[in-house]
C-alpha positions in Angstrom: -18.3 -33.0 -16.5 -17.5 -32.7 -12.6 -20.3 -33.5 -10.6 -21.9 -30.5 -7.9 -22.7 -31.2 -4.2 -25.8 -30.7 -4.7 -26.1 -34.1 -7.4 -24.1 -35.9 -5.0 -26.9 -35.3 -2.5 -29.5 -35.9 -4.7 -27.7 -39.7 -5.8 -27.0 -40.6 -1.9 -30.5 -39.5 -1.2 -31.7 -42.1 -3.6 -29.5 -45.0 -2.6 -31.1 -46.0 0.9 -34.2 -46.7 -1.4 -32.3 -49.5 -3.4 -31.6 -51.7 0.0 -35.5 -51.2 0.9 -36.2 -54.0 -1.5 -37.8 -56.3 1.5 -40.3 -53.5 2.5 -41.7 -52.9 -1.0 -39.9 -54.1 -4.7 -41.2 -50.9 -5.9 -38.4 -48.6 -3.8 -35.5 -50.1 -5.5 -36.8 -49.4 -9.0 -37.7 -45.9 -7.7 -34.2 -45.2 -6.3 -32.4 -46.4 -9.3 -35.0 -44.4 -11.3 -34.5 -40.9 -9.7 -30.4 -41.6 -9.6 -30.9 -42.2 -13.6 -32.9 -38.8 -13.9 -30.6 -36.9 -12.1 -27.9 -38.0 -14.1 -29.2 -37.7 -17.0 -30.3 -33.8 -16.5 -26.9 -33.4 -15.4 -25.6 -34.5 -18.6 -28.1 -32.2 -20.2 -27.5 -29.6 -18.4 -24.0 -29.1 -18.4 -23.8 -29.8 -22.4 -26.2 -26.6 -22.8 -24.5 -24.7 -20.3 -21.1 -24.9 -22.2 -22.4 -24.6 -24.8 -24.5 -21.3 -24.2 -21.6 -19.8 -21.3 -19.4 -17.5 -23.3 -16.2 -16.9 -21.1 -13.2 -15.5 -21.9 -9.6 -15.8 -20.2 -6.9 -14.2 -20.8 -3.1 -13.7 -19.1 -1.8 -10.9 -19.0 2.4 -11.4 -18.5 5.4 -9.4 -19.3 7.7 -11.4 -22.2 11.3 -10.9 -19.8 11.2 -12.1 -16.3 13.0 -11.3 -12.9 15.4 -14.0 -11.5 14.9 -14.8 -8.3 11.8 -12.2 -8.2 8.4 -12.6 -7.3 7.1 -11.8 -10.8 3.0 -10.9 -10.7 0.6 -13.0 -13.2 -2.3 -11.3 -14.2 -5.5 -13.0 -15.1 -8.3 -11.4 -16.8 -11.6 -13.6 -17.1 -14.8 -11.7 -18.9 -18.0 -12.9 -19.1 -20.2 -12.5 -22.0 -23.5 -14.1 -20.2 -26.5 -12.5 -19.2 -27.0 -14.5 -15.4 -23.6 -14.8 -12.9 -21.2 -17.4 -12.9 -18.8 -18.9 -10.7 -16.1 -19.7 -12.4 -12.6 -21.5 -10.9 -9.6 -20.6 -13.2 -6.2 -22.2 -13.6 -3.0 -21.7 -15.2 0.2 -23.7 -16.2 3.3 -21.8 -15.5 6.6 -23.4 -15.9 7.3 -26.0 -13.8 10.7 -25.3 -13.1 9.5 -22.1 -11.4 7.8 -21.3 -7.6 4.3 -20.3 -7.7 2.0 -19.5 -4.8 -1.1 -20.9 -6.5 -2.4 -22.0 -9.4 -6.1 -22.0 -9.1 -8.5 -19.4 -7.8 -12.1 -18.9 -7.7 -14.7 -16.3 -8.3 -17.8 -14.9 -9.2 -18.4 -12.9 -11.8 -21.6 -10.8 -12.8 -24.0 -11.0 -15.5 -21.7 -9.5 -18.4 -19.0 -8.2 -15.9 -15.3 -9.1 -15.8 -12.7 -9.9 -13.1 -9.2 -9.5 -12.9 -7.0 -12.0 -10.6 -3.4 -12.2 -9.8 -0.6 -15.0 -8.8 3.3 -14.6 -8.4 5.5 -17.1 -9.6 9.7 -17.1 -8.7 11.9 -18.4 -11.9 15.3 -20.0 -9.9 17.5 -19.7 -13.4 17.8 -17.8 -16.5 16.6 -18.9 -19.7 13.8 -19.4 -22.0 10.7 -20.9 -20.8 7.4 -21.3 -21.2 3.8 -20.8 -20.1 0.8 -23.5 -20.7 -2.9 -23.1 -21.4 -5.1 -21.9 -19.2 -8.2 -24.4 -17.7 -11.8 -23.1 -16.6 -14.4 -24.4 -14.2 -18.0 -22.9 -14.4 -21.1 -24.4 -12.7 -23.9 -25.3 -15.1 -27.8 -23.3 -14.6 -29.0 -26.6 -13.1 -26.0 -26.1 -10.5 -25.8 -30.2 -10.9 -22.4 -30.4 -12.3 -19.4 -28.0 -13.6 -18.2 -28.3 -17.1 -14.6 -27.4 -17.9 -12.6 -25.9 -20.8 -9.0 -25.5 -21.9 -7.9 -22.3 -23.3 -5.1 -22.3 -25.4 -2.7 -19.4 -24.2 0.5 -21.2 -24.6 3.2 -18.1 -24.5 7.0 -18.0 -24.2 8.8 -15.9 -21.2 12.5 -15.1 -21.0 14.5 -14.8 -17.8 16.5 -12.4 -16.8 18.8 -10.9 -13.9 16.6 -9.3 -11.1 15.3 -6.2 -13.6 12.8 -5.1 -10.4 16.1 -5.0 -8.2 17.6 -2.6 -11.1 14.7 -0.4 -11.0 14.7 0.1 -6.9 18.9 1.4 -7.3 17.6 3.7 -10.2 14.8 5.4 -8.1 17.9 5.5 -4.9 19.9 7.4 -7.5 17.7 9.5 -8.7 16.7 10.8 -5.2 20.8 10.6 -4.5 20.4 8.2 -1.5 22.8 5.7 -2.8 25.0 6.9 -0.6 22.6 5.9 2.3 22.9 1.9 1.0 27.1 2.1 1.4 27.3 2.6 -2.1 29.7 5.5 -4.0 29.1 6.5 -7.4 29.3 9.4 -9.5 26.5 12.3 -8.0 24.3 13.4 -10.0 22.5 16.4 -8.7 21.9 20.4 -9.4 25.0 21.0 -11.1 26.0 22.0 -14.8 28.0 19.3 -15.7 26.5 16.8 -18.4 26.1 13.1 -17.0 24.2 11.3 -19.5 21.0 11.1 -21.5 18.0 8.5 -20.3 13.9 8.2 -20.5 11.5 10.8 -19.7 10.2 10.6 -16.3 7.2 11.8 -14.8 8.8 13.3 -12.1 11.7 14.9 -14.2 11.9 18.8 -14.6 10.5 19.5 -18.2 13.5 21.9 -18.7 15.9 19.6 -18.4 14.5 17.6 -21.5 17.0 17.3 -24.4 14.9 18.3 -27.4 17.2 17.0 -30.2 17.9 13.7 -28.6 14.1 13.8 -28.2 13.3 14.4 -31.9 15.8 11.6 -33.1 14.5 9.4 -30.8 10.8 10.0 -31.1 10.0 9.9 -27.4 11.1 12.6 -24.6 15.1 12.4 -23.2 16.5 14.0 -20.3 19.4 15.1 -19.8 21.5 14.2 -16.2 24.1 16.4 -14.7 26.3 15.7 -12.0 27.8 17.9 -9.1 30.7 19.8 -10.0 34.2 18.5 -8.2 36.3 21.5 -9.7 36.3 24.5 -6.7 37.7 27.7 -6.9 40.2 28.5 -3.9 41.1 31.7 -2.7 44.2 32.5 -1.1 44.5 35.7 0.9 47.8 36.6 2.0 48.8 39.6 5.0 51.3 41.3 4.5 50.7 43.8 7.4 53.2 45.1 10.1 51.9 41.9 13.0 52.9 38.9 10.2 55.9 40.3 9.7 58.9 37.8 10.0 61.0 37.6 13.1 64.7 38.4 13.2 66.5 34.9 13.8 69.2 37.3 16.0 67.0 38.9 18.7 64.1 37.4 18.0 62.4 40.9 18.1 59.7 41.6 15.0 61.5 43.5 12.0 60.4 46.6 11.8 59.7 48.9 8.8 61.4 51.7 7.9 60.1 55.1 7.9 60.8 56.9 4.9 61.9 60.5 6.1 59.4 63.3 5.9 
C-alpha cells in the first residue's frame, strides 16, 4: 500500500492534537484516535479496491530489435471497472539498453482503454530480455494506491539497424539512391528481370508474378532494371562534298561522268 496526499494530510492534521496534552488530556487521545481511523480505512480500502479493480496490461513489442535504433514500446492498459482510474504503469526493459522512461501516468475511463508508448536504444547485439510490468491505481477512498506486478516477462533479439534497411529500400524503390552518393544496379521501367520481393501497396498489380505468388502463398513482384544494351546507328555519306582529297593537289577528286 502507498499512501495518497490526501491521508498524509489527514495524519499531520491529527498530530498537533497529540502535543496539546497540557490544554486538555482528551486531544491526544483524539489525535491518536483519528490517525488510527484513517489508517485503518486505508488499509480497508485499498484491500477492496484491488481486489474489486480489474486492470489489464499488456506490451505490445516486436521479437527482433534495431541496434543502435530507437525501438518504440507499446503499452496497452484496459480497464474492466465501471468508475475511472488513475493508474501509473511501469515496465522493466533490459538494463543494458537506453530508455527514455519507464513509468507513465494516466487516466483511464469507466471500461475504456489506453495505449502508451516509450523508446528504448539496445548498444549491442544479442539476446535479451524484457521484465514484468508493475501497476499503480488509486483506491475509491483516494487514501492510498495499491500496486500489482504483472508477469510479462518476454525475450527480444538484437539485430543490425533493420529500420535503417527499410529507409535505403524505400530510396531504391523511388530510384534516389543515387541522390545519397550511392551506385547500384537501377531498377526502373525497363524489361529486364531484376529480382522477385514482397507485395507492396504501392506496387503496379501487373507487375505481380502470379506463379511465384501461388508457391509462395502471398503476392510477389517482380523488379526490372533499365536496359544498358543500346542500339547505335551509324550513317555514312558518301556524297560528292565528303569525297577524299587528292594528297597531290589537294584539289577534291572528282567523279567521273559516264558518257552519254
Amino acid at each position: 500500500m502507498v499512501p495518497t496526499p490526501l491521508l498524509m494530510t489527514i495524519l499531520l492534521v491529527a498530530t498537533p492534537l497529540i502535543g496539546l496534552a497540557a490544554y486538555d488530556a482528551r486531544l491526544p487521545a483524539l489525535g491518536l484516535g483519528i490517525m488510527a481511523a484513517a489508517l485503518v480505512v486505508a488499509v480497508i480500502d485499498n484491500i477492496i479496491s484491488s481486489r474489486t479493480t480489474p486492470v489489464q496490461v499488456e506490451r505490445l513489442a516486436p521479437e527482433v530489435l534495431s541496434l543502435g535504433a530507437a525501438n518504440r514500446i507499446e503499452i496497452q492498459v484496459r480497464s474492466r471497472c465501471s468508475r475511472p482510474l488513475q493508474v501509473a504503469v511501469k515496465d522493466d526493459p533490459p538494463p543494458q539498453f537506453r530508455t527514455s522512461r519507464r513509468t507513465a501516468k494516466l487516466r483511464l475511463p469507466a471500461f475504456g482503454a489506453q495505449r502508451l508508448s516509450y523508446t528504448t536504444t539496445p548498444h549491442q547485439r544479442g539476446d535479451f530480455s524484457f521484465g514484468n510490468l508493475h501497476i499503480r491505481v488509486r483506491s475509491r477512498l483516494r487514501l492510498s494506491q495499491w500496486q500489482h506486478t504483472i508477469s510479462a516477462a518476454a525475450a527480444v533479439r538484437v539485430f543490425p539497424n533493420l529500420q535503417e534497411v527499410r529507409k535505403w529500400e524505400a530510396l531504391a524503390r523511388r530510384g534516389r539512391l543515387a541522390d545519397m552518393g550511392l551506385r547500384t544496379r537501377a531498377r526502373g521501367q525497363g524489361t529486364e528481370f531484376e529480382s522477385l520481393r514482397e507485395y507492396l501497396p504501392d506496387d503496379d498489380f501487373r507487375r505481380i508474378d502470379w506463379k511465384a505468388t501461388a508457391k509462395r502463398g502471398k503476392p510477389i513482384t517482380r523488379q526490372y532494371e533499365t536496359e544498358r544494351n543500346q542500339n547505335l546507328i551509324i550513317a555514312l555519306d558518301s556524297g560528292r562534298m565528303m569525297a577524299r582529297q587528292r594528297p597531290d593537289d589537294g584539289r577534291a577528286r572528282r567523279h567521273r561522268r559516264r558518257p552519254g
